[in-house]
C-alpha positions, 0 to 999 in steps of 0.5 A, spaced: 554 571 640 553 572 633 548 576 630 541 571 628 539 571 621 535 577 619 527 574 617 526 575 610 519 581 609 515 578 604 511 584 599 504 585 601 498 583 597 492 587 595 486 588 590 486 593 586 481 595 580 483 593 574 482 601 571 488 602 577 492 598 573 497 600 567 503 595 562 510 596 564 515 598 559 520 593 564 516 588 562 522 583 559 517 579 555 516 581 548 515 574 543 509 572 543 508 564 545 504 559 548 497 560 550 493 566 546 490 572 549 483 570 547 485 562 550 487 565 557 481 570 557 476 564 557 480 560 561 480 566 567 473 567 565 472 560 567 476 559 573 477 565 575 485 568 576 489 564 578 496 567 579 496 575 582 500 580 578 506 583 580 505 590 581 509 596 582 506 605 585 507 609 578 511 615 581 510 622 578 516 626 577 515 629 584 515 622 587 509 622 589 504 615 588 499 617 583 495 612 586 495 608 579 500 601 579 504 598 573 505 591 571 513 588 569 510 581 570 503 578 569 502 583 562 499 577 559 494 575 564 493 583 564 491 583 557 487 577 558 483 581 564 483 588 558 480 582 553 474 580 559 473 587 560 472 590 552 468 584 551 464 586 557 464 580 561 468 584 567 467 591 569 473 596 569 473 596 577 473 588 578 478 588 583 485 584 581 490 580 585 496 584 586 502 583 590 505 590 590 512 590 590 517 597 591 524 594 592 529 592 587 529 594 579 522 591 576 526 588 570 528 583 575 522 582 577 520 580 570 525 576 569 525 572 575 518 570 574 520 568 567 525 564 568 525 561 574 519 558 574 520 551 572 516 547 566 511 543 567 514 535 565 510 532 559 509 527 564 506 530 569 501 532 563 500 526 560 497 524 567 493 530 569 489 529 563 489 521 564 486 524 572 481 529 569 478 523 564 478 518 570 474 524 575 469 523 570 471 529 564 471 527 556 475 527 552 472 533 548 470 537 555 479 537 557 480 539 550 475 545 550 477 546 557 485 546 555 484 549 547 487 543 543 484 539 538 481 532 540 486 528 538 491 531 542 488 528 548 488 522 545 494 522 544 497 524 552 492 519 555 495 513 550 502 516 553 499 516 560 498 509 558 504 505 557 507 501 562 508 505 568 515 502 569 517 504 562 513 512 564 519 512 570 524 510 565 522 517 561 522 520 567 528 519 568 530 521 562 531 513 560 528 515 554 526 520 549 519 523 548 520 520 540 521 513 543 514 513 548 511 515 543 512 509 539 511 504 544 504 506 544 502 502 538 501 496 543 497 497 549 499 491 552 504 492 558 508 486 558 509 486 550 511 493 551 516 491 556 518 486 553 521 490 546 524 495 551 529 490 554 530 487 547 532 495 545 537 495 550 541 490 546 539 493 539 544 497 536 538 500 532 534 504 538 530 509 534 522 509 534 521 506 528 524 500 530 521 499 536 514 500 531 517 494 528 518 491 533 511 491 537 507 490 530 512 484 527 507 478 524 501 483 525 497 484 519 496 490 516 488 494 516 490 495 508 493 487 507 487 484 502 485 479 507 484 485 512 480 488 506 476 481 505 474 480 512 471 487 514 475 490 520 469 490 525 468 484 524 474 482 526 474 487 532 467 484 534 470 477 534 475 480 539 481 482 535 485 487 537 487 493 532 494 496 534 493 504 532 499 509 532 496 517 534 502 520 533 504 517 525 499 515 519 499 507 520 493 506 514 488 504 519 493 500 524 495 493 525 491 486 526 495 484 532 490 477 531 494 474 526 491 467 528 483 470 528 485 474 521 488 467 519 481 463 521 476 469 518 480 469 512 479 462 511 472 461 513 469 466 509 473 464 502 469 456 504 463 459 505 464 463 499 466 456 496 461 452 497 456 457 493 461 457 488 460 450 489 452 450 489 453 452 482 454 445 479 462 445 479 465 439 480 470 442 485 473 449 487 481 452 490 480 457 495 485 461 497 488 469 499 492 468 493 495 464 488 501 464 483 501 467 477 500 462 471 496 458 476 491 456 470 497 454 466 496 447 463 488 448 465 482 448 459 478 454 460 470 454 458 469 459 455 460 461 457 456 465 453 454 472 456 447 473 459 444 478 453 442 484 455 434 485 455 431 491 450 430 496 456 437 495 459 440 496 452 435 502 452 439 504 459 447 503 456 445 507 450 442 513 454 448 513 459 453 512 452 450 518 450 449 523 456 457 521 457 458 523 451 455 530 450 457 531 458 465 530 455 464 534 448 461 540 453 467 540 457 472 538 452 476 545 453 475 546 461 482 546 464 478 542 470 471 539 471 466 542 475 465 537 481 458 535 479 460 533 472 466 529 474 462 526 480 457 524 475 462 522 468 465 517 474 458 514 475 456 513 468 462 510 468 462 505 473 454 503 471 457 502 463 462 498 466 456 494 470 454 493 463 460 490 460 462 486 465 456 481 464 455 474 468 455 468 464 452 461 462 456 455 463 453 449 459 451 444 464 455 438 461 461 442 462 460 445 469 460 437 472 467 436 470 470 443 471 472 448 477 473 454 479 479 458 483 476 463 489 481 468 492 482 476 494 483 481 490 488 486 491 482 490 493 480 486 498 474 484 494 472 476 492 475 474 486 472 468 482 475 464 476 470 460 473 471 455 468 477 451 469 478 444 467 483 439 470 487 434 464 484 428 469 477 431 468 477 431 460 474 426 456 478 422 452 476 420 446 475 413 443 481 410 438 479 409 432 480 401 431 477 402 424 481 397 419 479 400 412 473 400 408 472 395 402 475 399 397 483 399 400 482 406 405 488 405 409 487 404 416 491 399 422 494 393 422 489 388 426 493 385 432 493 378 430 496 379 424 502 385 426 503 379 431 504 373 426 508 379 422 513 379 428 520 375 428 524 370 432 527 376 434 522 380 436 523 385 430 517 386 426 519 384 418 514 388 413 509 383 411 507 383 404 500 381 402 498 374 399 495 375 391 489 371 392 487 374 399 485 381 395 486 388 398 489 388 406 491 394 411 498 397 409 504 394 414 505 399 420 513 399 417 511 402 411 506 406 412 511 410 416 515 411 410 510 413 407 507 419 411 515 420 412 515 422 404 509 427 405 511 430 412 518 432 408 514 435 402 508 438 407 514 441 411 517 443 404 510 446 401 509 450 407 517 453 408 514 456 401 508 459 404 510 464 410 503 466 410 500 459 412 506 458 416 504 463 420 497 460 421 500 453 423 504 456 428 499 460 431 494 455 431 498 450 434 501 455 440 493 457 441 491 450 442 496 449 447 495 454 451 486 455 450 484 449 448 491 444 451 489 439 445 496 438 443 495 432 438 490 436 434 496 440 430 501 437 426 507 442 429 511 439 436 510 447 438 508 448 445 509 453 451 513 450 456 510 454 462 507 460 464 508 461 471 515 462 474 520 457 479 519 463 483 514 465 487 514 473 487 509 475 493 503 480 490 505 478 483 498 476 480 496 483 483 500 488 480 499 492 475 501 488 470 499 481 471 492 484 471 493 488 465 496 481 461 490 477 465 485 482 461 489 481 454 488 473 455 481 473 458 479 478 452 482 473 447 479 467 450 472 470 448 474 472 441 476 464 439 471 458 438 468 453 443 472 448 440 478 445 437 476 443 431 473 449 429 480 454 430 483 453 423 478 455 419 477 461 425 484 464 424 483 463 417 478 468 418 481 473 422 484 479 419 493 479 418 493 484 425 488 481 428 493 474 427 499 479 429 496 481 435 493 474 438 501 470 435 503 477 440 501 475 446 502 467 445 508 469 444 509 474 450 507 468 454 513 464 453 518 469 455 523 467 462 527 473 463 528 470 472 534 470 474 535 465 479 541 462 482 540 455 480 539 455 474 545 458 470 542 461 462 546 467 461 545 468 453 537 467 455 538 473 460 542 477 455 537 475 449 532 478 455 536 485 454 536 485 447 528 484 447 527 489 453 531 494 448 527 492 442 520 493 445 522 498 448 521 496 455 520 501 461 518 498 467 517 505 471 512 505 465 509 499 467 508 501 474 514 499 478 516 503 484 521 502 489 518 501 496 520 499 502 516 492 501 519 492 494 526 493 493 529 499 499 528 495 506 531 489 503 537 492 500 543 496 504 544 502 507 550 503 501 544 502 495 539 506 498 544 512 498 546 511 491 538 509 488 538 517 491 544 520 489 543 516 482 535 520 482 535 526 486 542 529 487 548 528 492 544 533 496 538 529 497 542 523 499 547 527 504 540 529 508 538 522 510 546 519 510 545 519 518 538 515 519 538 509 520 536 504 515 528 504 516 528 511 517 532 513 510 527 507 508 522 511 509 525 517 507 529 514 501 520 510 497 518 519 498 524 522 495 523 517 489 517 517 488 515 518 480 522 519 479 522 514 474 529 511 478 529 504 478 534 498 479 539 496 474 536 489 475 530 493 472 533 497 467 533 496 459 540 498 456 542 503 453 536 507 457 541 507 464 543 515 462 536 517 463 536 515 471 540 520 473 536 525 469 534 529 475 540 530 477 543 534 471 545 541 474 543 543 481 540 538 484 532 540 486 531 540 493 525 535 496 519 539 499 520 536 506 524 532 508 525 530 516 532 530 520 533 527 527 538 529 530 540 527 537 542 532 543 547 531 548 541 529 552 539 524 548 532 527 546 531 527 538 529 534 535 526 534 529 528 539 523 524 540 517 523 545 511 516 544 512 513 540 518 506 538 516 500 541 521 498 535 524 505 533 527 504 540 530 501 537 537 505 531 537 511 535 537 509 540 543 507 535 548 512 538 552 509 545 553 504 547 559 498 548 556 496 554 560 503 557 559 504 564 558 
């Protein structure tokens, strides 16, 4: 009969005084990481030692025990106890749970206890802290209890949130931790789900694309119309914010599209029928519109309210503090917080001053409008002053025959008739000798006024200076007063806006800088047509330079579109870009992921950053998919200068690699996934920022020693 297996002895547990206790050099840790000793002394101080010590008899050199025992494993939780005690929260003699073991070699013990412990699952966290905050803990109590900061557990309670089929998936390694991360953008299950099944037949799996995916047709918290209607105000109306903890999202979604839309357009008419209120005969209202949108339209232009004695006493005073503020500071490296805070003031107060309001005759505001809309800023934007062709009033005919002594006027319709063919042909009428003087024949007073305009136009090829004047004064009446037949010159702009319609055009930088320059000329010309010649006539030749300048400017189609085939205009637009010396990182373009980087290939993405950075920079992001280089490629060409070559001027095109002249410099930081054998993703990075720190540890215990 076979032996029976021998029963195992386990080592016996005793308490021992801490002065009882010395480290041991078996102790196989020697690395510090996770929890701090100071974090462990509070946590044991709290809820007292939960794990003994292992613990082994010092023997002297005759083999006999000292009565003194050492620690190869539980050296943390001993400096824990050390850290109470030196702070006298704990007595020497407190006694320790210990387990005392004498057989086997210590090292072993050490690293028994080490390795074979197994690691708590970032899941089994996310619920423990989804179990404390339900049994009544708040979110600041379990983050002081488990020492991480608030948004940490934020960021594990949104995780134990998800879906909980999509949870079990994790669980079984059915996704990575980067992956959950991005499904907690949207709350709602059923959605989650939904773009997890979707994600199964997409080629691209990476979180970026499942943030897309579950904010596609949300709007933006930076979008103006979000700006314009106020975010809580639209949360009170019950719209819903998607908010992602583990990523900078500038300020999370609107996922209400339909309820932004509502908001939107119910503010812009109450905000119309203000405007309304004002006398305009009508008002256009919309979050944008087109630019050249007032193309073909006269503007008013009112007078400013003037400014009363003690408000012009306040802009000279402030004009005068902001002066002596910059002279005193002029040869500071850097200005002392106070002083910018308040040069910024003095600033904003004499910009108040400029911008005056003004008055609008009332005769003119019956028969004009106004066009109300969103600012890039998400502030309202009203233009004023707007009068539509059907609304001008068209002047009487002047059916005045002549006077008694032969001034020329029109023929009279019974005589013009009686002067008519068989044929239908007019035939020149010659007057009766006894019938006195008579209207000149149409026929010939068309032959006449042809000899003269031949002999003004030689007049005035003879005289450029007031060639230039007509020329202006017939461009300016098209443009600011649209009276097109108070100029002798058949000169016109055909239009101002483009075919094409360019979202956020009229927000650019640019637009609104060109929008300025117009409005400030549209100030400087004279109420009325008629009184434009004898005012251009009394501007200086620069001041005329500047002004034909900009009509000129306005002309300008350099809009490449299929339809319409203009490959000498489209050069001609090289030639002048090469002429003024146009640079459009200059004038502000960028290339974002909105503007040109996530609507081109892969290819062009890594050519823009070879082009700007260096072939380095381009091989760090070639394996990301499209978003994620993306993303990277709008941070590492951000104020390089590189622009498209749609964009560039010729003969500048050398200048757009000139980063990339010798060793090519390297990015600051530039995060790199790469995917392990399990499929989790393992971010490496030159220099990870601080607040990524938290999200990336969500798989470590807390407590861990």
């Amino acid at each position: 009969m076979a032996n029976a297996a021998k029963k195992i002895t386990l080592s016996s547990s005793r308490d021992i005084p801490f002065n009882k206790l010395v480290l041991s050099q078996s102790n196989v840790r020697r690395v510090k990481a996770g929890v701090s000793i100071e974090e462990l002394a509070e946590d044991i101080a709290r809820r007292g030692l939960l794990q003994g010590l292992s613990v082994r008899p010092v023997i002297d050199e005759a083999g006999t025990e000292t009565g003194m025992f050492e620690i190869p494993a539980g050296g943390r939780r001993y400096r824990a106890l050390e850290f109470l005690v030196k702070k006298k929260r704990m007595t020497k003699t407190t006694p320790v749970p210990c387990i005392v073991r004498e057989d086997g070699i210590a090292e072993e013990d050490s690293l028994a206890e080490n390795v074979q412990r197994a690691p708590l699952h970032p899941l089994d966290q996310f619920r423990a802290f989804l179990t404390l905050k339900e049994k009544g803990q708040s979110e600041e109590e379990i983050a002081a209890t488990f020492f991480v900061s608030v948004n940490v557990v934020k960021q594990r309670l949104k995780l134990a949130s998800i879906s909980p089929k999509l949870l079990d998936i994790y669980a079984e390694d059915g996704m990575s931790l980067d992956q959950l991360m991005a499904f907690t953008v949207s709350g709602d299950h059923e959605r989650q789900e939904q773009v997890f099944e979707r994600l199964q037949q997409s080629y691209d799996k990476q979180p970026y694309a499942i943030r897309r995916m579950l904010t596609e047709g949300a709007v933006r918290a930076s979008d103006k119309r979000a700006q314009f209607i106020g975010i809580d105000a639209y949360v009170e109306a019950g719209g819903t914010v998607l908010r992602d903890l583990f990523q900078s999202d500038d300020g999370g979604w609107l996922q209400d599209v339909p309820l932004v839309e509502d908001m939107v357009t119910d503010k812009l008419r109450r905000e119309s029928e203000s405007i309304v209120a004002e006398g305009w005969k009508w008002t256009d209202a919309a979050p944008d519109f087109p630019y050249g949108h007032t193309f073909g339209l006269r503007q008013l232009r009112g007078e400013e309210i003037p400014l009363s004695p003690e408000e012009e006493a306040a802009r000279d005073a402030l004009k005068t503090e902001f002066d002596q503020l910059e002279e005193q500071y002029a040869e500071a490296d850097e200005l002392p917080d106070d002083v910018d805070a308040r040069l910024g003031e003095i600033e904003t107060a004499l910009e108040a001053f400029e911008g005056r309001p003004v008055t609008f005759d009332p005769d003119e505001i019956i028969r004009a409008g106004a066009f109300v809309s969103i600012a890039h800023d998400g502030s309202l934007r009203v233009e004023r002053g707007f009068v539509r062709p059907e609304d001008e009033i068209v002047p009487e005919p002047d059916t005045d025959g002549g006077d008694s002594d032969g001034a020329v006027g029109a023929q009279p319709d019974s005589e013009r008739s009686e002067s008519k063919a068989s044929n239908g042909t007019e035939e020149p009428s010659e007057p009766d000798e006894d019938e006195g003087l008579s209207p000149i024949s149409d026929r010939l007073m068309a032959e006449l006024t042809a000899h003269r305009t031949l002999g003004l136009r030689n007049a005035l090829a003879e005289r450029p200076d007031i060639a230039f004047v007509a020329a202006l004064h017939a461009l300016t009446l098209t443009v600011f007063y649209h009276y097109g037949s108070d100029s002798c010159l058949e000169l016109g702009l055909k239009s101002v806006a483009f075919s094409a319609q360019v979202p956020a055009l009229n927000d650019s930088a640019v637009a609104e800088a060109a929008n300025a320059r117009h409005e400030a000329w549209s100030k400087h010309l004279p109420k009325e047509s008629d009184e434009l010649w004898d005012a251009l006539l009394q501007w200086s030749d620069e001041d005329r330079a500047s002004f034909f300048a900009h009509i000129v400017s306005l002309s300008v189609n350099a809009v490449s579109e299929s339809w319409s085939r203009r490959p000498r205009a489209l050069a001609h637009a090289d030639v002048l870009a090469q002429t003024v010396g146009l640079d459009m990182a200059v004038a502000g373009w960028r290339p974002t992921i909105d503007t040109f980087l996530g609507r081109v290939t892969k290819a062009r993405i890594l050519q823009a950053v070879t082009e700007a950075k260096g072939e380095r920079a381009a091989d760090r992001i070639a394996h990301l998919k499209k978003g994620d280089m993306a993303t990277e490629a709008e941070t590492l060409l951000s104020d390089t200068g590189w622009l498209p070559e749609p964009l560039r001027t010729p003969g500048e095109a050398e200048q757009i690699g000139h980063e990339t002249a010798g060793d090519p410099a390297e990015p600051e930081s530039v995060v790199v996934e790469t995917a392990s054998e399990d499929g989790e993703t393992a971010m490496g990075t030159d220099d990870i920022p601080d607040e990524n720190d938290d999200a990336e540890a969500t798989s470590h215990v807390v407590a861990a020693e």
